[in-house]
N, C-alpha and C positions, 0 to 999 in steps of 0.2 A: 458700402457692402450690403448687397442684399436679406432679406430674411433667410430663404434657404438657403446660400450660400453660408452664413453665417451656422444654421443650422447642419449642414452636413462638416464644419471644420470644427463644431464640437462634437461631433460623432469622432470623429478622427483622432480629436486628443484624447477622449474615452480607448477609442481600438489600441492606440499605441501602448497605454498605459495596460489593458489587457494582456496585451502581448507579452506581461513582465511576469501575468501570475503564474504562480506553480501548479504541474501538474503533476503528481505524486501517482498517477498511477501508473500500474506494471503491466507488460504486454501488450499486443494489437487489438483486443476485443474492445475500442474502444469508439463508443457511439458518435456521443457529445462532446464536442471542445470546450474548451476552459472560457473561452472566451462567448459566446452561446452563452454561456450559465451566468456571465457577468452581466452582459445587455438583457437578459432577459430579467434579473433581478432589478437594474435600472430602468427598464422599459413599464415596469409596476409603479415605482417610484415617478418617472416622468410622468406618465398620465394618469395618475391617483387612482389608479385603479385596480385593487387587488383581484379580480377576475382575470384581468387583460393576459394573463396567456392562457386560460380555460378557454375561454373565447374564441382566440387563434387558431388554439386547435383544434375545434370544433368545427370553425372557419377551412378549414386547411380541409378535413377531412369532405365538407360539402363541395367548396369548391376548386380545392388546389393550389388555392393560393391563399395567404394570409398578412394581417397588419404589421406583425412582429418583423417579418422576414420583408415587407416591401419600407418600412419606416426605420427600423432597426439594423435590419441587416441579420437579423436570428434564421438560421437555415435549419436550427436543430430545435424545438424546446424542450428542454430535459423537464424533469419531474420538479416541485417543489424541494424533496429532498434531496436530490441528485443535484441540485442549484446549492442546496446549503455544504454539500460534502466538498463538492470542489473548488467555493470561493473560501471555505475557511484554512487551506493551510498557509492563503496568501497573507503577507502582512499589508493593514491598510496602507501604510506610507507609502504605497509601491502609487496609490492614486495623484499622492501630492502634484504631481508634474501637469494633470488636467488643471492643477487650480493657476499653478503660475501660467500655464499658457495661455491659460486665460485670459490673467493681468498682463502680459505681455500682447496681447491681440488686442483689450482694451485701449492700450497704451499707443496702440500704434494706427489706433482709427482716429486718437486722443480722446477717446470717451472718457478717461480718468482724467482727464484733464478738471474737468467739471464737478470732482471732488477735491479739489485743493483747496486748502484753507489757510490757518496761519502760516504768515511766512511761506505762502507755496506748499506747503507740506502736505502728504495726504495722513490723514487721521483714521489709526488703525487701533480696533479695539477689541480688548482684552476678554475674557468672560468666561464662567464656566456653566457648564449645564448637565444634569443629567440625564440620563436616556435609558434607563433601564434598574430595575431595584425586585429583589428578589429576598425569602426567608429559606428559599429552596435549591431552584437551580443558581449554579455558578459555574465559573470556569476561572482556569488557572491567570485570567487576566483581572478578573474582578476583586475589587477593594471590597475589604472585608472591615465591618463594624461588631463589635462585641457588647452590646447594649449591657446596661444595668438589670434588668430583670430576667438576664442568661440567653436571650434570643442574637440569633446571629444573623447577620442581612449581609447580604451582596449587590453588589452597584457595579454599574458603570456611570463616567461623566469623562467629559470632554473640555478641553478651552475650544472653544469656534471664534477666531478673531474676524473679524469682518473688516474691510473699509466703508469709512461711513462721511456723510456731511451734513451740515447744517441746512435744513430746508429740501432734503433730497430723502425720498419716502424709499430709496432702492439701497439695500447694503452690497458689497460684493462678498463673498465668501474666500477664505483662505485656509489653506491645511491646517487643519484641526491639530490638536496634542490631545492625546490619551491619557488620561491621568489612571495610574496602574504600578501596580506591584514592580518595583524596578530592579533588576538581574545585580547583584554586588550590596547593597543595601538593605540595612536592619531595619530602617524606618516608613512606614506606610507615606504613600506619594501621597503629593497634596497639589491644591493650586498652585501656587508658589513656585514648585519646585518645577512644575511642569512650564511654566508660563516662561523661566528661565533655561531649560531647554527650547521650547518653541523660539525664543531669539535668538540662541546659537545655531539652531537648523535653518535659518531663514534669513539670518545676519545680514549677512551677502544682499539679498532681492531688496532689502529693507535700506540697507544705505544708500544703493545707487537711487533709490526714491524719493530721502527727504520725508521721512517718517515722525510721525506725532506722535505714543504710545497715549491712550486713555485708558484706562481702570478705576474700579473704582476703589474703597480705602484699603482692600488684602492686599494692593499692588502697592501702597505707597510706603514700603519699605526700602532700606537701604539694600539691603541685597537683590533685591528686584531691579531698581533703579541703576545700580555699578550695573546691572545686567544690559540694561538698557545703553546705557551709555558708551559700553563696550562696543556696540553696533554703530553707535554714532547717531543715535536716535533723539530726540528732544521726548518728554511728557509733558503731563497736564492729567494729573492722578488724586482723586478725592481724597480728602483728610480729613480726617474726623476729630474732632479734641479729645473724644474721650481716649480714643486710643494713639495718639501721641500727645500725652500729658507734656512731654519737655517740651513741643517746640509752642503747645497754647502756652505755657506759664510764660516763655518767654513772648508772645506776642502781647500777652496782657503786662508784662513790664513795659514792651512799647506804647502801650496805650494811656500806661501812667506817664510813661515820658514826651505823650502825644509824639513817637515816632510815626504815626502808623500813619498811609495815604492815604486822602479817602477823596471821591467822588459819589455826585449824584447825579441820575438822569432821570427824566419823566420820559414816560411811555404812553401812547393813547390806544388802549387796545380794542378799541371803539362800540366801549359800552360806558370805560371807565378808565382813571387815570391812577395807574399804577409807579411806583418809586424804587428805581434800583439804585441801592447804595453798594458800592465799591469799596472794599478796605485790601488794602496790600503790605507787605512788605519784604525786599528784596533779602537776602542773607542770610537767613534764619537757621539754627543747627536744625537737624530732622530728629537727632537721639543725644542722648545726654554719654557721648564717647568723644577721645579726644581724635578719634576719626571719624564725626559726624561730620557727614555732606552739607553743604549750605544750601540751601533750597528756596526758591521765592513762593513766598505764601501767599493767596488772596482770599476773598470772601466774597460772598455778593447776597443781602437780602434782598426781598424783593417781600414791599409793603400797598397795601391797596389804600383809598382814601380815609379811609378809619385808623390807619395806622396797623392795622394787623398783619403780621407778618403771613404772606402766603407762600414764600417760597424762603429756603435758604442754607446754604450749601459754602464748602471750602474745600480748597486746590490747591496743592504744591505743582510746579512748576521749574523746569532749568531755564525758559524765556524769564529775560529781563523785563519785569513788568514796569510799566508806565501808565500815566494818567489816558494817551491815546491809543493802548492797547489793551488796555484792561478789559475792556468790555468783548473785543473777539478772543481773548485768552479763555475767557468764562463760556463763552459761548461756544468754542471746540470742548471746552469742558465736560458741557452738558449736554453734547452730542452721545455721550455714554449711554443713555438713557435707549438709544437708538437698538442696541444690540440686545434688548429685552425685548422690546415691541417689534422691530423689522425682523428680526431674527429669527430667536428663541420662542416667543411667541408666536410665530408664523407657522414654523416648524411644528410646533407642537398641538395647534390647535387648527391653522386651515387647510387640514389634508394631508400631509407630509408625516404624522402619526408617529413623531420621533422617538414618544417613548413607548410607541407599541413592541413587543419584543417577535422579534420578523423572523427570530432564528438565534440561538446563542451560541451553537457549537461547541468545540472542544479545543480551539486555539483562536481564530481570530476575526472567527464569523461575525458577533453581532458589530465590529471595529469595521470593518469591511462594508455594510450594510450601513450603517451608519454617515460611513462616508460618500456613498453612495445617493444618501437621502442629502448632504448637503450638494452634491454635485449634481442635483436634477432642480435643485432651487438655484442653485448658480448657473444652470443654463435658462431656466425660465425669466432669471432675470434678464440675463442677455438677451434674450429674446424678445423684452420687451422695451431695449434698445435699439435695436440694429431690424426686428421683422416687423414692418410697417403693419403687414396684415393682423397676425399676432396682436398687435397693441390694438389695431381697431377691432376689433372682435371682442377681446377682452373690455373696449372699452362700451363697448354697446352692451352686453350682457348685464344684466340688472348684477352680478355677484361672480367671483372669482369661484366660488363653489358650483355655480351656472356653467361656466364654460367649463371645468373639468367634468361636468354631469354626462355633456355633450360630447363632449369625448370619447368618454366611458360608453355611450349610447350608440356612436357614428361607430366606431372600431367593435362595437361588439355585432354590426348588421352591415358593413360596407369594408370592403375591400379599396384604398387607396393605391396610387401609386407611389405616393413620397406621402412628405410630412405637407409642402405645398401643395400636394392637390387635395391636402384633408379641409387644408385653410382657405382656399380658394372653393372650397364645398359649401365651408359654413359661409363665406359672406354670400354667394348666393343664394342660401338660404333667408337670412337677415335681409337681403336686396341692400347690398352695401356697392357700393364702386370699390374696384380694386384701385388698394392707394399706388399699387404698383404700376398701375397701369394693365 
């Protein structure tokens, strides 16, 4: 499947999904479609460029014609404000359905194929993040904190689960959970609570997949885990000692009764010779109840030639660990780490401006926006699977902040026809052969 091809059938799972928002306004005096107002807040978000519909229209008025309306499809550009008043009575979930088509278009070129890991499984992880944090403005969705010295603050945050793998610098993106004041309930939402919703809404796409949960230790609870299981899902979820005191006491009873497994392997990581030891053991209570879950626990330090510990970390697990799998059990483990740096860090820091506040609204604007901003980083990444040119471009540009400069520079002085003729611009600029041919 080609790049643009690939490129206009995510245009398509966006339109469809448009198609659901609501329009709450009354009578015919109406300019701009609901949908306009969506791709143009997206079309900001895809080319990192908060100008890109100033531009347009600028563009529009000199020549006639503009980038918005030949890349996007925007025939209208409404106002900045007129964008925030009619995406926010939409609720974000109504986007969900662009993320699994996604996964399901991945799936069927077998692109996911190539994140499978233990036991085939693809390894999907957990997280929260926030994106917005206020002493002032708020809205009826934001969590609210009552600090000690009387000040009150407002937030938003989010779980962003990702698919991730070992040795694969690409996450995928998956429908977010809102962590938010919840309709019937005395108690303020939390990770937790929300992260067990997000596997009942997605149960379904999750079983017929062969799903790994990661988290890290807020998830390795037992009522997180029943949650999990219920799906029919395997983990592999950090454990900390201090905060399960009952099941270290009991590992350190195995340690006096030398229950515990253990291997070592040398590594050459070719400066220097590093030592990962392996400690396990299968059946372990998780809580001191007579309906604690048995859980397999392991460990892994990891020592340099001096002896000093530089790395080291522990995992509960439903796989039955063993001496020949021990070492990929750890190693989806610490795939975790993935949806801080690929992710969350990405987000927030190259261009994508997560926690800039874009718009709060009065229902479910800055949710909507949000989701929005994860949905232009999940086509860029697709994109740089499946659009040959894309990846070359990207890959000649001394910096990923370079080619969206370029962007931002080509669409604010040239008029394209598509999104391919903008890519087929710059390699001949660069004097690149078209990989396409």
């Amino acid at each position: 499947m080609g790049g643009a091809a690939t490129f206009n059938i995510m245009l398509n799972y966006l339109d469809a999904s448009f198609d659901e928002f609501k329009d709450v306004r009354k009578g015919s005096n109406i300019r701009y479609l609901v949908r306009e107002a969506a791709f143009s807040a997206f079309s900001v978000f895809f080319t990192q460029s908060p100008s890109f519909l100033a531009y347009q229209e600028s563009m529009e008025k000199n020549t006639g014609n503009n980038n918005a309306r030949t890349i996007f499809g925007i025939h209208g550009i409404p106002s900045d404000n007129q964008i925030r008043n009619l995406l926010d009575p939409t609720q974000a979930e109504v986007l969900a359905p662009v993320f699994l088509k996604t996964l399901t278009y991945l799936e069927s070129t077998e692109k996911l194929e190539t994140y499978r890991h233990i036991e085939n499984s693809l390894l999907v992880i957990l997280d929260e993040t926030g994106y917005f944090y206020s002493e002032k403005l708020n809205c009826p969705c934001c969590s609210v904190k009552h600090h000690k010295d009387g000040r009150v603050s407002y937030s938003h945050s989010a779980i962003t689960p990702v698919i991730a793998a070992p040795g694969n610098s690409k996450v995928i993106s998956l429908p977010p959970e809102f962590i938010r004041p919840q309709d019937g309930s005395d108690k303020e939402d939390c990770e937790n609570r929300a992260a067990k919703r997000w596997l009942a809404k997605w149960g379904e796409h999750l079983r017929e997949r062969n799903v790994t949960i990661l988290g890290d230790d807020l998830y390795s609870r037992q009522p997180v885990i029943e949650s999990i299981k219920e799906q029919n899902c395997h983990y592999i979820l950090v454990c900390k000692p201090q905060s399960h005191r009952w099941l270290s006491e009991n590992i350190a009873n195995s340690e006096f009764t030398n229950d515990i497994n253990e291997i070592c392997i040398k590594k050459w990581t070719g400066k220097e010779k590093h030592t990962y030891t392996y400690r396990f053991q299968n059946g372990v209570p998780l809580r001191d109840t007579k309906d604690a879950l048995l859980v397999n626990w392991i460990e892994l330090v990891v020592t340099d030639e001096t002896g000093k510990i530089i790395f080291k970390n522990a995992y509960i697990t439903d796989y039955l660990i063993t001496k020949e799998n021990a070492p990929e059990i750890v190693e989806a483990g610490r795939t975790r780490w993935k949806i801080e740096n690929e992710n969350n860090n990405t987000l927030k820091t190259k261009g994508y401006h997560l926690e800039h506040n874009y718009g709060h609204g009065k229902e479910n604007l800055s949710e909507v926006l949000f989701s929005l901003i994860l949905i232009s980083f999940l086509f860029h990444t697709v994109l740089e699977m499946f659009d040959k040119r894309y990846t070359l471009i990207r890959k000649n540009l001394p910096t990923r902040s370079t080619f969206f400069n370029d962007i931002r520079a080509l669409t604010r002085y040239i008029c394209f026809m598509d999104w391919n003729d903008m890519l087929l611009f710059m390699l001949k600029g660069l004097e690149l052969a078209d990989p396409d041919g």
